[in-house]
N, C-alpha and C positions, 0 to 999 in steps of 0.2 A: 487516831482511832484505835481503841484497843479490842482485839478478837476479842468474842465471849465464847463462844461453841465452835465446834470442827467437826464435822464426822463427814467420813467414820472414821472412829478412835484409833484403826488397824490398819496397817494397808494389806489390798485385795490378797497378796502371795501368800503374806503372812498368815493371813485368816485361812486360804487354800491347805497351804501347809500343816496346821493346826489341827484343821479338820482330818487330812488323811493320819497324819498322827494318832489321836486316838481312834480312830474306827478302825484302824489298822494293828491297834496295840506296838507303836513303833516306839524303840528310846531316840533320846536326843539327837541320838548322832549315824539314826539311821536317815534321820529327813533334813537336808540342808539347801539351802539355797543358791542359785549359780552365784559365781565370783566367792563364793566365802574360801575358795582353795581346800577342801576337805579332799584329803586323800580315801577310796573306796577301800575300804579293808578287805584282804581276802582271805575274809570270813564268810562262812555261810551265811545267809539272810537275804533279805531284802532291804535296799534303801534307794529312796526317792530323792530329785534332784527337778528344784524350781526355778523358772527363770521369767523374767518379764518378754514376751512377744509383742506383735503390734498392739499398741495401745491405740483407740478412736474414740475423740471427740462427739459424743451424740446430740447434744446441747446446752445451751449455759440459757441462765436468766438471772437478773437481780431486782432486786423490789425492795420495797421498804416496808417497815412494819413497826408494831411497838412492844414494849413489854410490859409486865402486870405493873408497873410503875408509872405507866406512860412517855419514856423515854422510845426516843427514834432509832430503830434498829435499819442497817445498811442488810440484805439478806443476800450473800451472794452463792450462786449451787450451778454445778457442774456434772451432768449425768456422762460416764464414760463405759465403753465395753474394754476391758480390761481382759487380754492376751494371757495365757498363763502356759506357757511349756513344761510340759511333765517329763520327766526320763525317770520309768523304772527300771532296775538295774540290778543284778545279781551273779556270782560266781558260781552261785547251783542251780538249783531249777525253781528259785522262789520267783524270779522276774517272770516266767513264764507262767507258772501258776497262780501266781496275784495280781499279775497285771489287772485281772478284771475287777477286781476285788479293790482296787483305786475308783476303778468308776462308779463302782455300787457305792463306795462312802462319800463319794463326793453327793450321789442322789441323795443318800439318806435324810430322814426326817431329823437326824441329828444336824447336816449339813445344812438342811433348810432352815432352820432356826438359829443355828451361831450365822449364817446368811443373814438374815434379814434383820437382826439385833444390831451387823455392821452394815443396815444400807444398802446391803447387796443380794447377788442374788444369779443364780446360774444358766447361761445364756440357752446352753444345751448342752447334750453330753455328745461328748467327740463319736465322730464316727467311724477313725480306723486308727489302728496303732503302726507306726514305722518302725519296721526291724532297724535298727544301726547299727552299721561292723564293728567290727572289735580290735583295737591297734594294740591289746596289750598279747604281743604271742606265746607267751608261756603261758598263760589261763584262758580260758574262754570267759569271757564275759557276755552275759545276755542282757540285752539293754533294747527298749523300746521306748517310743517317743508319741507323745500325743499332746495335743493342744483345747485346753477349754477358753471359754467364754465368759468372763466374770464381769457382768453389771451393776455397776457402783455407782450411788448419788455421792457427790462429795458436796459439804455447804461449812459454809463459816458463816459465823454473825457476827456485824461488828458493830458496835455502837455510832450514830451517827448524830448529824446536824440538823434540823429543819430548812429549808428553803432559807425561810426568814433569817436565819442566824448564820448564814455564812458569808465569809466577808467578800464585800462589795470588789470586781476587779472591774479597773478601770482601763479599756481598751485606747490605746493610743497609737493614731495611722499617722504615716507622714505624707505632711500637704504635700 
């Protein structure tokens, strides 16, 4: 069977990421993702750091369908709330004056549409930020921690068989 469709074409961080990106006016290398090893500059600024939290299974189904061709499609889709760990973080006082300014872009009507383009769509907005200490002692670093909710359909199509047309298996017990 070969896939025809996937979505969503993103996965949920990356779309997260993206988002605070520009509503943030952030460059490259201020928003990275956990495990990429990016060392925090100590430079002024703000930069954001994502990571995958619990992920939960909400439901699955599959079903079959056709296309404008008449051929048999396999439909299979996966609705998941998807975990996403925020840490914003700064050497000055950006962490502490933009932290909020991450949760307003993640609402925005900009956030709600690249959302829902991938499938997805925002569970709720966090309700408290975690202060996290700081091990680096030569600088202060300000760093908070918060967690959203990201709901995601994930579906593949894959081209499939009819009933009829799949080969016969023949079940064999021992007398």
């Amino acid at each position: 069977m070969a896939t025809q469709t996937i979505s969503p074409t993103q996965e949920p961080i990356k779309v997260v990421a993206s988002i605070i990106q520009t509503e943030l006016g952030l460059s490259d290398g201020q928003v990275m993702l956990s495990y990429q090893n990016y060392p925090i500059p100590e430079t002024v600024g703000l930069y954001v750091s994502l990571a995958y939290g619990t992920e939960t299974v909400i439901g699955s189904t599959n079903y079959n369908s056709t296309d404008l061709q008449g051929n048999y499609l396999e439909v299979q889709a996966v609705s998941m709330m998807h975990g996403v760990d925020i840490e914003v973080m700064s050497f000055d006082d950006s962490a502490r004056l933009q932290k909020e300014q991450v949760v307003m872009a993640l609402s925005s009507v900009n956030a709600q549409n690249v959302l829902a383009k991938n499938n997805m769509r925002l569970a709720s907005t966090p309700t408290s930020f975690i202060t996290i200490g700081d091990e680096q002692p030569a600088k202060q670093l300000n760093r908070y921690h918060f967690t959203v909710q990201i709901y995601a359909l994930h579906e593949q199509t894959l081209s499939s068989s009819y009933f009829d047309s799949l080969q016969k298996v023949d079940l064999v017990v021992d007398p």
